[in-house]
C-alpha positions in Angstrom: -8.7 17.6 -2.1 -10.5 14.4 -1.1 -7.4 11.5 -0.9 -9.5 9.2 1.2 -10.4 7.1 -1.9 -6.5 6.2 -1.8 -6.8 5.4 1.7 -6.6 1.7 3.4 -8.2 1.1 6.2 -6.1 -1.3 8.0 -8.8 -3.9 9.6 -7.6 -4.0 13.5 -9.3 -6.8 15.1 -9.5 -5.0 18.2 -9.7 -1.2 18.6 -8.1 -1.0 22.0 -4.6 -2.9 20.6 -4.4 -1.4 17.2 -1.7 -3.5 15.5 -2.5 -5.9 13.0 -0.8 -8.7 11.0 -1.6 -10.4 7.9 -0.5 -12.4 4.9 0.1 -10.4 1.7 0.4 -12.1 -1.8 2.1 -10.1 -4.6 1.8 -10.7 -8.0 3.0 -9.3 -11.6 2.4 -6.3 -13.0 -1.1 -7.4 -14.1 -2.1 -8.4 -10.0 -0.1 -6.3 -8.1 0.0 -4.3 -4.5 -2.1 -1.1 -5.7 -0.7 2.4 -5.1 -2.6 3.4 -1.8 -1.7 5.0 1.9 -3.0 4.3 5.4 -2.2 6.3 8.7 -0.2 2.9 10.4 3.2 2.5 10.2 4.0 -0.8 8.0 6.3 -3.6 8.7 6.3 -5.8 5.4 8.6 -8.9 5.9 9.2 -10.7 2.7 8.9 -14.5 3.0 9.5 -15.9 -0.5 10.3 -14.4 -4.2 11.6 -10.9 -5.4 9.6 -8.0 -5.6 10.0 -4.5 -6.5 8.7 -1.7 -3.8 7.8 2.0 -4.8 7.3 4.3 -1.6 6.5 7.6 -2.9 9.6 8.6 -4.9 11.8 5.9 -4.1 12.0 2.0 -5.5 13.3 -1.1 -3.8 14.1 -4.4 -4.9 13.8 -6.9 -2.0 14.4 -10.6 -1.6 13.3 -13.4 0.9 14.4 -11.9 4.5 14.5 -8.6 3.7 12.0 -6.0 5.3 10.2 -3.1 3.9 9.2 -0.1 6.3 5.9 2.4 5.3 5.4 5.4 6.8 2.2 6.6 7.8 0.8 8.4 4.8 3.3 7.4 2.5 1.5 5.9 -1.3 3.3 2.7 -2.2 2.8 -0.1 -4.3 4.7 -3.8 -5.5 4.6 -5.8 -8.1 6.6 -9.7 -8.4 9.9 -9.3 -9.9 8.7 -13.1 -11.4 5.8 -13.6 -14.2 4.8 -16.9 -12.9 5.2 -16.7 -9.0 4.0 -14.8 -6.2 5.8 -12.3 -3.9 4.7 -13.4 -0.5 5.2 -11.6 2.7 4.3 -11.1 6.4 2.8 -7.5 7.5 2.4 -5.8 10.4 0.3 -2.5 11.0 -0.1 -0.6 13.6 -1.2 3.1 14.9 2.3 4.6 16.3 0.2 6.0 19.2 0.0 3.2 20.6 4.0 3.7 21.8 2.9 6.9 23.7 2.8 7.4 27.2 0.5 9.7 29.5 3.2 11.3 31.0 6.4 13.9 28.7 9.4 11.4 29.6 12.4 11.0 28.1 11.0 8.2 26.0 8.2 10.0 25.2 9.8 13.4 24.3 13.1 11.8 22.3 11.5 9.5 20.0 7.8 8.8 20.0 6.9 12.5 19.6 9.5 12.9 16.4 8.1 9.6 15.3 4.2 10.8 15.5 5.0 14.3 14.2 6.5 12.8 11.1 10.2 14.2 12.0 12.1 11.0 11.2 13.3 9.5 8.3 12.4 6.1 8.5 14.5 3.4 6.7 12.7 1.9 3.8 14.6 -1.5 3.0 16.5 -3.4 5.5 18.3 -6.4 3.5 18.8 -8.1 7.0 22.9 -7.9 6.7 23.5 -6.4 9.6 23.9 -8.0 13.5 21.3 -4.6 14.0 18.8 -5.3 11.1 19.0 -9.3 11.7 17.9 -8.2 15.4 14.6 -6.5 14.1 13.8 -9.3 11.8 14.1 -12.2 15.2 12.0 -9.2 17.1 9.5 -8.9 14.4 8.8 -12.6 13.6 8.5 -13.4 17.2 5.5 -9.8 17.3 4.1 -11.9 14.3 4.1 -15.2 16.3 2.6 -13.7 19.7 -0.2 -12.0 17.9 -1.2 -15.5 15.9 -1.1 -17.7 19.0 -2.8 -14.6 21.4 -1.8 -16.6 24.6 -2.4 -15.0 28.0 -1.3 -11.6 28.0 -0.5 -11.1 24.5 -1.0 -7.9 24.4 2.0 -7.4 26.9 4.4 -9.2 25.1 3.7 -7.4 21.4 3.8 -4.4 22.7 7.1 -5.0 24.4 8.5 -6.5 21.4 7.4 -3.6 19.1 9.4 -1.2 21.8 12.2 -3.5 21.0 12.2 -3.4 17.4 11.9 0.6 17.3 15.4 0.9 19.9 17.1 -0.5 17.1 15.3 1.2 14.1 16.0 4.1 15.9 20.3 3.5 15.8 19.1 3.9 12.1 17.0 6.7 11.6 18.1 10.3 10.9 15.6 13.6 11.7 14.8 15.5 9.3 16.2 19.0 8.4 14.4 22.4 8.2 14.5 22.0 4.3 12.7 18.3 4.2 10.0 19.5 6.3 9.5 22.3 4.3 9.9 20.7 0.8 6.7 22.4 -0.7 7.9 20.7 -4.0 8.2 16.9 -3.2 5.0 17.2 -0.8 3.2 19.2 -4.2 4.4 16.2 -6.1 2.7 13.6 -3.9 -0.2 15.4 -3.2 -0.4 15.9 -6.7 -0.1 12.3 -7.4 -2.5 11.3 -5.1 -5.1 13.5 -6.4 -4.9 12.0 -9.7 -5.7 8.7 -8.4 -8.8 10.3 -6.7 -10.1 12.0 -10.3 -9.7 8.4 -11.6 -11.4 6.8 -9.2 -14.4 9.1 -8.8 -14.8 9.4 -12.7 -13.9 5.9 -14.0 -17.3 5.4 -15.4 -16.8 8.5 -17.8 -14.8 8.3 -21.1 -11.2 9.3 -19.5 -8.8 10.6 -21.9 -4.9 10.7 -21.2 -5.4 14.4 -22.0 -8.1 15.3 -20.0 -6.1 13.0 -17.2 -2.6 15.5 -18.0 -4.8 18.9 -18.2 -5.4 17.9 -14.2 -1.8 18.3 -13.5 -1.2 20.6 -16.0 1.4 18.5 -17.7 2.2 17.1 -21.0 0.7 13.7 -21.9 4.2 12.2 -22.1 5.6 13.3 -19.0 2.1 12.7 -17.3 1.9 8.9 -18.5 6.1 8.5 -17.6 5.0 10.0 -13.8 2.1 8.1 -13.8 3.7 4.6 -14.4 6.6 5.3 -11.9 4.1 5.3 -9.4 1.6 2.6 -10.1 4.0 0.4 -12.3 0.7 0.9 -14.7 -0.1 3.5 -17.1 -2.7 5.7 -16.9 -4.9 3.5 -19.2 -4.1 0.3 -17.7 -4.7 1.3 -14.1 -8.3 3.2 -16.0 -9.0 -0.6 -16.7 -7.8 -2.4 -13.9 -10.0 0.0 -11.4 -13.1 -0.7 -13.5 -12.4 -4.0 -13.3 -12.9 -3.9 -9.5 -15.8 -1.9 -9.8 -17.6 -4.4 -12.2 -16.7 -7.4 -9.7 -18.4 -5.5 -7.0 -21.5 -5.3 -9.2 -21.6 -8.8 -10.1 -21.2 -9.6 -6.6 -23.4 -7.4 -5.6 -26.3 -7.4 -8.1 -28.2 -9.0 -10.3 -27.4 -6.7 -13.1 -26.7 -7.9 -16.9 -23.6 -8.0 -17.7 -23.6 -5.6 -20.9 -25.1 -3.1 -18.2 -22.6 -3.4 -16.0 -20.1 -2.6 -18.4 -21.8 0.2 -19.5 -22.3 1.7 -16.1 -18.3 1.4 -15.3 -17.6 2.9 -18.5 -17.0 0.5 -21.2 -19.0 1.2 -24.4 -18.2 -2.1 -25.8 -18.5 -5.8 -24.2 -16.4 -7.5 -25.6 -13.8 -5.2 -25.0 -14.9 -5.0 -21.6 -14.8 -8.9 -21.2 -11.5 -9.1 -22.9 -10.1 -6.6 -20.0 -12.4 -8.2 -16.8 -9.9 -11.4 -18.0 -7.1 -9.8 -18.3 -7.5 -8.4 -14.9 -8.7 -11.5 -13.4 -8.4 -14.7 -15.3 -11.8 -15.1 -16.1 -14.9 -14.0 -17.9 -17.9 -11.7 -16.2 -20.0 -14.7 -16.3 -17.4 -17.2 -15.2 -16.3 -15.1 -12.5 -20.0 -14.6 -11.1 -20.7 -18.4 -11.2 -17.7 -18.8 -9.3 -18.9 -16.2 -6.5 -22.7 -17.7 -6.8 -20.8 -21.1 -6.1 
């Protein structure tokens, strides 16, 4: 199974220091944080507004000053507890090889291997309540700030800061048993998931059917389309639509196509169905939205 279609590739601006902050805007369930996975470990600090958080099989509902943790490989997605107003956060990404050493010391052999190897259970949500999880927020807004304002030896100080945010993370952790490692059901379910998404996203320009979508799990169409929306917050049909939609932008962006054949070659047999849907997705029309881009 192919799941790099899911995958993000998390933009570092400099290969050699792989950690990476941004600015992240979440929005309701018709513009929200798409179900996807990267290799990085996540920090996600939310700023202003509610949101709710799905990480594979679990969902969080976070508020301004709380902090979400992603593990590497783990699908999530968010969507803006608020119709009208945007989620907005603070992330930070990085490559958790970075906190190796050369050398099999202590450091080395007690946590960074267990955290590499994927032998930790991370926490998810930290609602900032405790003196420990307030700690981790000061150490992670002060990471954020050295990495906007990259004064002399930067790197230094990020690096130690990100040290100091996982000696506390790790008062919090717990290792997983024999039985979680081996959970050949969960990991199924995931995988499973994930290569869902992928049959989507390579045959989007085909007419999809919610049963030929169940058949590929070998499910019924109820339970597939209940599965389907815990994950994405979308059902299957929706998120169809919403993935087409970015396909079409890309060809307006990137071609001078007509806009009936663009719809046509990301699977919609009707335009104006297809326009009613593009501004749905987006707020505006085909043409409106490649006079914008041409602007």
């Amino acid at each position: 199974m192919n799941k790099n279609i899911l995958k993000e590739t998390i933009p570092s601006s400099d290969f050699m220091f792989p950690l990476y902050s941004s600015d992240i805007k979440i929005g309701n369930k018709t513009n929200l944080l798409n179900c996807h996975w990267h290799d990085e470990i996540e920090f996600i600090l939310i700023t202003s507004g509610k949101a709710i958080f799905q990480i594979e099989n679990s969902s969080y509902e976070v508020n301004k000053g709380d902090i979400i943790i992603i593990g590497s490989g783990e699908l999530h997605s968010a969507y803006s507890q608020s119709s009208s107003d945007l989620c907005t956060c603070k992330s930070l990404a990085f490559n958790c090889d970075m906190l190796s050493s050369k050398s099999s010391d202590a450091i080395q052999i007690k946590f960074i291997n267990p955290l590499i190897n994927n032998q930790l259970n991370l926490p998810h949500h930290l609602k900032c309540s405790s003196e420990n999880e307030i700690t981790i927020r000061s150490f992670l807004l002060e990471l954020i700030s050295t990495l906007n304002y990259k004064e002399s030896n930067f790197e230094l100080a990020a690096k130690s800061y990100l040290y100091m945010i996982f000696s506390k993370i790790m008062l919090m952790v717990t290792y997983k048993n024999t039985n979680e490692l081996l959970n050949v059901n969960s990991s199924n379910k995931i995988d499973n998931f994930k290569h869902i998404l992928n049959y989507i996203h390579i045959n989007y320009n085909k007419p999809l059917t919610i049963n030929e979508l169940s058949l590929q799990l070998n499910m019924s169409e109820g339970h597939f389309c209940r599965t389907f929306k815990a994950f994405t917050f979308k059902t299957p049909i929706d998120y169809l639509n919403y993935y087409r939609t970015t396909k079409a932008q890309e060809f307006l962006i990137n071609s001078d196509k007509k806009i009936l054949e663009i719809s046509m070659d990301v699977g919609f047999n009707s335009l104006s169905y297809f326009i009613n849907i593009f501004k749905k997705n987006t707020g505006f029309t085909p043409s409106e939205f490649r006079k914008r881009i041409n602007n």
